[in-house]
C-alpha positions in Angstrom: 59.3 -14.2 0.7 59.9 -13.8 -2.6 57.8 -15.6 -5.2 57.0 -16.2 -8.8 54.3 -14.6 -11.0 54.6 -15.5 -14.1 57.4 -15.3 -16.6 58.4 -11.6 -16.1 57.4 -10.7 -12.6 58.7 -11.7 -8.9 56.7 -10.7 -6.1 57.9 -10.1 -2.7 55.5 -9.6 0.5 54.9 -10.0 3.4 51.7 -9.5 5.1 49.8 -6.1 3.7 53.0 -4.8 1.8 54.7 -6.0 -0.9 56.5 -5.2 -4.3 56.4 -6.5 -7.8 59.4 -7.0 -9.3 60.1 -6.9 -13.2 62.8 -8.9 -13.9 64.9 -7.0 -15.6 65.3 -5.6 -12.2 65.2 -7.9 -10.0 69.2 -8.1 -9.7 69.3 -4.6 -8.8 67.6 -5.2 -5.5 69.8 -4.4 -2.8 67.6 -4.9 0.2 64.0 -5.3 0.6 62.9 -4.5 4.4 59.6 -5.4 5.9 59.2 -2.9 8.9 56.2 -3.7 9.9 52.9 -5.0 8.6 52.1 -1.9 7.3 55.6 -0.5 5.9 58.6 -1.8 3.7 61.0 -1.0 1.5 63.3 -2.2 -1.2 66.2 -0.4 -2.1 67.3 -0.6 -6.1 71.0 -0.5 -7.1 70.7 3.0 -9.0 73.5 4.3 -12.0 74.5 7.0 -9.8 72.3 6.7 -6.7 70.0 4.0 -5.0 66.5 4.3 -5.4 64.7 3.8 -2.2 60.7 2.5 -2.5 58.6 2.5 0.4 55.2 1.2 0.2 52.8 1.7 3.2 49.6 0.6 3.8 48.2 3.5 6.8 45.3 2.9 9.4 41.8 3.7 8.4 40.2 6.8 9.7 38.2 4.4 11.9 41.3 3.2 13.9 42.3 5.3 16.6 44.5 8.6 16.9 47.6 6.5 18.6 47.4 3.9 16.4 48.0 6.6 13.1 50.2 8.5 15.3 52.8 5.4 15.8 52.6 4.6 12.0 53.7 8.5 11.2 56.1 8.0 13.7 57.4 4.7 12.3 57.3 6.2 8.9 59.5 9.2 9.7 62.2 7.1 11.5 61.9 4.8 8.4 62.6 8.2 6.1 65.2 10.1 8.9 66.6 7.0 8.4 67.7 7.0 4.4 70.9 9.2 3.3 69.7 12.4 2.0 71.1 12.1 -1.8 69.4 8.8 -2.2 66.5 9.1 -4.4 63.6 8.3 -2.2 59.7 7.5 -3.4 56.6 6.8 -1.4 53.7 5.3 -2.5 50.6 3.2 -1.3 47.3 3.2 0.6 47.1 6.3 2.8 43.8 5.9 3.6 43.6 9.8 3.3 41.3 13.3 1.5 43.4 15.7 1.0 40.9 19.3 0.0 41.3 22.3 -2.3 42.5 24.3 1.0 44.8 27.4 0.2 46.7 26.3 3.0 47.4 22.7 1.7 48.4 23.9 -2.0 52.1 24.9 -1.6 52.5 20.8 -0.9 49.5 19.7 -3.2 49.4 22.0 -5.7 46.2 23.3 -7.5 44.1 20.6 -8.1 42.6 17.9 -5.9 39.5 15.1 -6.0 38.1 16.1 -2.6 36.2 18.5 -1.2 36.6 17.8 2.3 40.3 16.6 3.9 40.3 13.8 6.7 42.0 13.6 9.1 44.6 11.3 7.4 44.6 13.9 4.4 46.1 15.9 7.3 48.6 14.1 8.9 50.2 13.4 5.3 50.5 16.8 4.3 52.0 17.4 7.6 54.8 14.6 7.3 55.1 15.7 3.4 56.4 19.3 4.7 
């Protein structure tokens, strides 16, 4: 669904996900994919590469271990699933705390909000390495 806001911006959802669209760019949109309710992406016509945008919405730590489990899994077919030389960004709602742990800082770096990790803070550092 693709709709209008306003003069400059198109928006394009469908249920949790969805993408604003300047329209400048708008015509650069190759393909915008709605995977599931909580994962899509858009690919962007790039100068040298296409620019790949997924935006995912992930379970809450309340919802149960299978039910995170199948949207990592769904989320690394979705990535496996891009050529490598495309330039590729995630963003969105992880629901997840990722902590100051030594072990976590090669993928986080130095600094972080939390004190304590989640158990979504985890499974996102695991599918970032």
């Amino acid at each position: 669904m693709i709709s209008s806001m306003g003069k400059d911006m198109k928006i394009i959802n469908w249920e949790q996900v969805f993408f604003f669209v300047h329209r400048r760019i708008v015509l650069a949109v190759k393909t915008v994919e709605f995977v599931s309710d909580r994962l899509s992406y858009i690919v962007l016509r790039g100068r040298w590469h296409n620019i790949i945008v997924v935006n995912v919405h992930a379970p809450s730590k309340e919802k149960s271990d299978e039910s995170k489990d199948s949207f990592y899994e769904e989320l690394e077919q979705v990535f496996d699933h891009f050529p490598k030389y495309h330039v590729k960004m995630l963003l969105g709602d992880f629901n997840s705390k990722v902590e100051r742990e030594n072990i976590f800082k090669p993928t986080t770096g130095q600094e972080s909000f939390n004190q304590d990790s989640n158990d979504n803070g985890v499974r996102l550092v695991n599918f970032a390495t």
